[in-house]
C-alpha positions in Angstrom: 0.0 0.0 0.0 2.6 2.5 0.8 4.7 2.0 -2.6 1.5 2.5 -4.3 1.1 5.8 -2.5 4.4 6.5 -3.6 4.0 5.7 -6.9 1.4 7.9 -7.5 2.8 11.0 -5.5 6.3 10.3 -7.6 3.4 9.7 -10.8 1.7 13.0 -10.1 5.1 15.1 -9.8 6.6 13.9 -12.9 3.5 14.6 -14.5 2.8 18.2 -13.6 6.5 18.7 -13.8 6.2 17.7 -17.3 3.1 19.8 -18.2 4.9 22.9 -16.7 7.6 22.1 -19.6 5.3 21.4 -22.4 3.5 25.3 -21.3 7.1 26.7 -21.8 8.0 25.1 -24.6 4.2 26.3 -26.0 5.4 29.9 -24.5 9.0 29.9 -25.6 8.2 28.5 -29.7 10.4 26.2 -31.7 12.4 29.0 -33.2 13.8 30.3 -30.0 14.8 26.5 -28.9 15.9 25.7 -32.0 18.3 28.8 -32.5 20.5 27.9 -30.1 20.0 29.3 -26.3 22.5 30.9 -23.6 22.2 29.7 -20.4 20.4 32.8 -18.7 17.4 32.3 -21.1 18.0 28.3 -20.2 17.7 29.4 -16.4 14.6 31.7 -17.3 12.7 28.9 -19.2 13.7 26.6 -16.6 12.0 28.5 -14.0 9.3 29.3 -15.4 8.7 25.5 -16.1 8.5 25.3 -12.2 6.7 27.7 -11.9 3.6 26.4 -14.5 4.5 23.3 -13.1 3.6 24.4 -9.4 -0.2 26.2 -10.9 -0.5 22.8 -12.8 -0.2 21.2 -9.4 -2.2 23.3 -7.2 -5.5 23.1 -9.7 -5.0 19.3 -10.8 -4.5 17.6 -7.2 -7.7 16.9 -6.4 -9.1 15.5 -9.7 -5.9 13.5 -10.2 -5.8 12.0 -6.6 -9.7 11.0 -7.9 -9.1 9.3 -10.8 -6.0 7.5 -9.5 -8.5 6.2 -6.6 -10.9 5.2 -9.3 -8.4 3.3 -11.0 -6.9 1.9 -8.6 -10.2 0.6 -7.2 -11.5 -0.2 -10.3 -7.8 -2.1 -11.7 -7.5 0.6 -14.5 -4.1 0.0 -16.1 -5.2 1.4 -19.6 -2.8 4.5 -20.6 -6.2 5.9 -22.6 -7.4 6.3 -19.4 -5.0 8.2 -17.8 -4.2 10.7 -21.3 -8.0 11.1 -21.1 -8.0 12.2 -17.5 -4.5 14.6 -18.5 -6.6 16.0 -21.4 -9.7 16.4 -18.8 -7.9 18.0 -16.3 -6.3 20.3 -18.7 -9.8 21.3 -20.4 -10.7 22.1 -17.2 -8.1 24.4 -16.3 -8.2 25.7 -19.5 -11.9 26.8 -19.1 -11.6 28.2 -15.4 -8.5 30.4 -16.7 -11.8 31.6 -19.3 -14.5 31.9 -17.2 -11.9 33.8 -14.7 -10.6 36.7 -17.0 -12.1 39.9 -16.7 -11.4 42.5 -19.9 -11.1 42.5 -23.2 -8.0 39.8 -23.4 -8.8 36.5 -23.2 -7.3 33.1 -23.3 -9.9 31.2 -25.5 -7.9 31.1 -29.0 -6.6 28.1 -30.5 -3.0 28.3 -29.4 -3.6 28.0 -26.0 -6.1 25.5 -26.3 -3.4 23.7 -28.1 -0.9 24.0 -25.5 -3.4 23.2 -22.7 -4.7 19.6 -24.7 -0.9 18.9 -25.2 0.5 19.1 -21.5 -2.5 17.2 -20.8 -2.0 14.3 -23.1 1.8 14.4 -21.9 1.1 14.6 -18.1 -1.4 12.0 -18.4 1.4 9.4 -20.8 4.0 10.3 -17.7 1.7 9.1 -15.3 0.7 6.1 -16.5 4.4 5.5 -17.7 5.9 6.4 -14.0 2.7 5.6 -11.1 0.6 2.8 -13.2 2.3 -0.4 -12.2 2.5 -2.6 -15.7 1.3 -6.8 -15.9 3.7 -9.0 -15.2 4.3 -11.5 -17.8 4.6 -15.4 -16.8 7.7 -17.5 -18.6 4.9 -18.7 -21.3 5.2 -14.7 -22.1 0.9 -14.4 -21.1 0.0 -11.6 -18.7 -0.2 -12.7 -15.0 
């Protein structure tokens, strides 16, 4: 029971650590990574990975904590499940960053819904890859 617990608080940090990154890297654009980068704009990038990666946290802990109850309850092992859940999650955090602005700039453009759908689909792949223990195989390579 407690490596479980482990394996999904390890799961859930990889995972938002990684949607924090795939933000940046939606923020930052291919040309500026691409061109080559000095290592104050690394630095800069880097925090600011830490920092989405902390927001990501703070909204997605308690639906994350739900649906890894739910599949471990109900033995959900299927990475479908837990991309869906990212992408979920991230829908929802991209619509309460909408419903939330007040003016005449919003969020709601298909850029940033982009970037939202992609660190979802990416924290929910590391998740499954790092907290969602895989079948064993027996000698006769069938699942145990």
């Amino acid at each position: 029971m407690l490596v479980a617990i482990v394996r999904v608080i390890f799961g859930f940090i990889a995972a938002v650590l990684v949607a924090g990154a795939v933000q940046v890297l939606f923020v930052a654009g291919a040309g500026d990574i691409l061109s080559g980068i000095n290592a104050s704009r690394l630095q800069d990038l880097g925090l600011l990975t830490l920092l989405a990666a902390t927001q990501s946290a703070v909204f997605s802990a308690p639906f994350v904590f739900l649906a890894a109850a739910v599949a471990a309850w109900l033995p959900i092992r299927s990475g479908l499940f837990f991309v869906l859940v990212g992408i979920v999650v991230a829908l929802a955090g991209f619509f309460a960053q909408y419903v939330g602005e007040g003016g005449t700039q919003t969020i709601l453009n298909r850029y940033a819904l982009a970037a939202y759908v992609a660190s979802g689909l990416a924290a929910g792949l590391v998740y499954w890859i790092v907290a969602v223990p895989k079948p064993k195989l027996s000698q006769a390579g069938t699942q145990v």
